[in-house]
C-alpha positions in Angstrom: -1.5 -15.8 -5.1 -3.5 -13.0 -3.8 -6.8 -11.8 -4.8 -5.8 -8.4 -5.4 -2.6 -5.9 -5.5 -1.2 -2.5 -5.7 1.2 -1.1 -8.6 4.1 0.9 -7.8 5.9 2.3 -10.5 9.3 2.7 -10.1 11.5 6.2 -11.5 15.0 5.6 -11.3 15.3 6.9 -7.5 12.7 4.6 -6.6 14.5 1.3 -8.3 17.8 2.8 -6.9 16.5 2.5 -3.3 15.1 -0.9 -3.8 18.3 -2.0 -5.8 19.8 -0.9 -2.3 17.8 -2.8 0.0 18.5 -5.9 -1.9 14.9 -6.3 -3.3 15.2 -5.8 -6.9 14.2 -9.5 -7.3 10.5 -8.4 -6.5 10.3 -6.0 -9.9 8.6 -6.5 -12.4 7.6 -5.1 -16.1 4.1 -3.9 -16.2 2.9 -2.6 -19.3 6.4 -1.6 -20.0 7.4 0.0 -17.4 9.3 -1.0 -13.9 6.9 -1.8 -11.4 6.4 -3.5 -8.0 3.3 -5.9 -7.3 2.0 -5.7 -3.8 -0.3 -8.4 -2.7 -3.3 -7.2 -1.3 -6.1 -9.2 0.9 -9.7 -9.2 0.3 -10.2 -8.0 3.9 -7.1 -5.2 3.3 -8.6 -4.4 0.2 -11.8 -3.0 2.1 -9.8 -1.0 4.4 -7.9 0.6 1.7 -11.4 1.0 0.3 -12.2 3.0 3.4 -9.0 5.1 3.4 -9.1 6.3 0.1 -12.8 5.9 -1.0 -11.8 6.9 -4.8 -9.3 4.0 -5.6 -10.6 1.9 -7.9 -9.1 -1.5 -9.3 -9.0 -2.5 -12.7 -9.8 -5.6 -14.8 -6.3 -7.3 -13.5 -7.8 -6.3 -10.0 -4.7 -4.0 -9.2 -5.0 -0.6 -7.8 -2.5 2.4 -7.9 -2.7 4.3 -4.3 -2.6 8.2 -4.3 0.8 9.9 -4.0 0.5 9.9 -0.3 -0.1 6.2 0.3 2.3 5.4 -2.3 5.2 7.0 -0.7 4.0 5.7 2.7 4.0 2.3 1.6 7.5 2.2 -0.3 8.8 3.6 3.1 7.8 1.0 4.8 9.2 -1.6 2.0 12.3 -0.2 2.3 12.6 -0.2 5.8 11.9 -3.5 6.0 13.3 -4.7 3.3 10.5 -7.7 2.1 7.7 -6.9 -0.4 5.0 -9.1 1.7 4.6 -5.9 4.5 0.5 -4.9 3.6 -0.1 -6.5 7.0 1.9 -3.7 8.8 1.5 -1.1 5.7 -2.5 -1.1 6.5 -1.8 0.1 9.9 -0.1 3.6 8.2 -2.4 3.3 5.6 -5.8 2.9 7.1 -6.9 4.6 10.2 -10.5 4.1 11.5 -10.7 6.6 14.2 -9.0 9.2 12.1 -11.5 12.9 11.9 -13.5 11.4 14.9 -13.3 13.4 17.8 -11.2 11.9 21.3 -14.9 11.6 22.9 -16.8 8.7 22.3 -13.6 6.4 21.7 -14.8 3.7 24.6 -15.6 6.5 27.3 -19.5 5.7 26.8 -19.6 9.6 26.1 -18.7 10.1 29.3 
C-alpha cells in the first residue's frame, strides 16, 4: 500500500469515461460518494508539494489536486487506461524549471 494518495471524485461524465476504458474496478465509495484512489509516493508527494504549494493532506493522508491537475491527471488515466500512472502523471504535473528563465539551464550563464 502506499503512503499517501489523491481523491478523484467522479460526476457521472467522469465514471462514464472510466466505465469506458474498462477501469471501473479501480472505484471506490469515499465518504459516500464515487471516488478514485491514486497512490502517491513519499518522494511524489514532495513534488506535488512543490507544484501546488497549497495542497494539503488530511488525517487519511489523501489530498484532492486543484481543478487543473485533476483533469490533467484523469487524462492521463484514461489514456492509459491503469490507475498506477503517478510515475508518468508527475512529469505533467510537476515541472521544476517551470517560470525560470531559458538562461542558466546548464549554459553556466553563458
Amino acid at each position: 500500500m502506499a503512503d499517501f494518495y489523491i481523491k478523484i471524485f467522479l460526476d457521472d461524465d467522469k465514471l462514464k469515461k472510466l466505465e469506458e476504458a474498462g477501469l471501473s474496478a479501480g472505484v471506490k465509495e469515499i465518504d459516500g460518494k464515487k471516488a478514485l484512489q491514486i497512490d502517491v509516493t513519499k518522494k511524489e508527494k514532495k513534488k506535488l508539494l512543490k507544484a501546488f504549494p497549497d495542497l494539503t493532506f488530511d488525517d487519511s493522508n489523501a489530498c484532492i489536486l486543484p481543478e487543473e491537475g485533476e483533469n490533467t491527471l484523469m487524462n492521463i488515466i484514461l489514456d492509459i487506461k491503469m490507475l498506477d500512472v503517478m510515475k508518468v502523471a508527475i512529469i505533467k504535473l510537476y515541472n521544476p524549471l517551470a517560470g525560470r528563465s531559458i538562461e542558466g539551464r546548464g549554459t553556466g550563464g553563458r
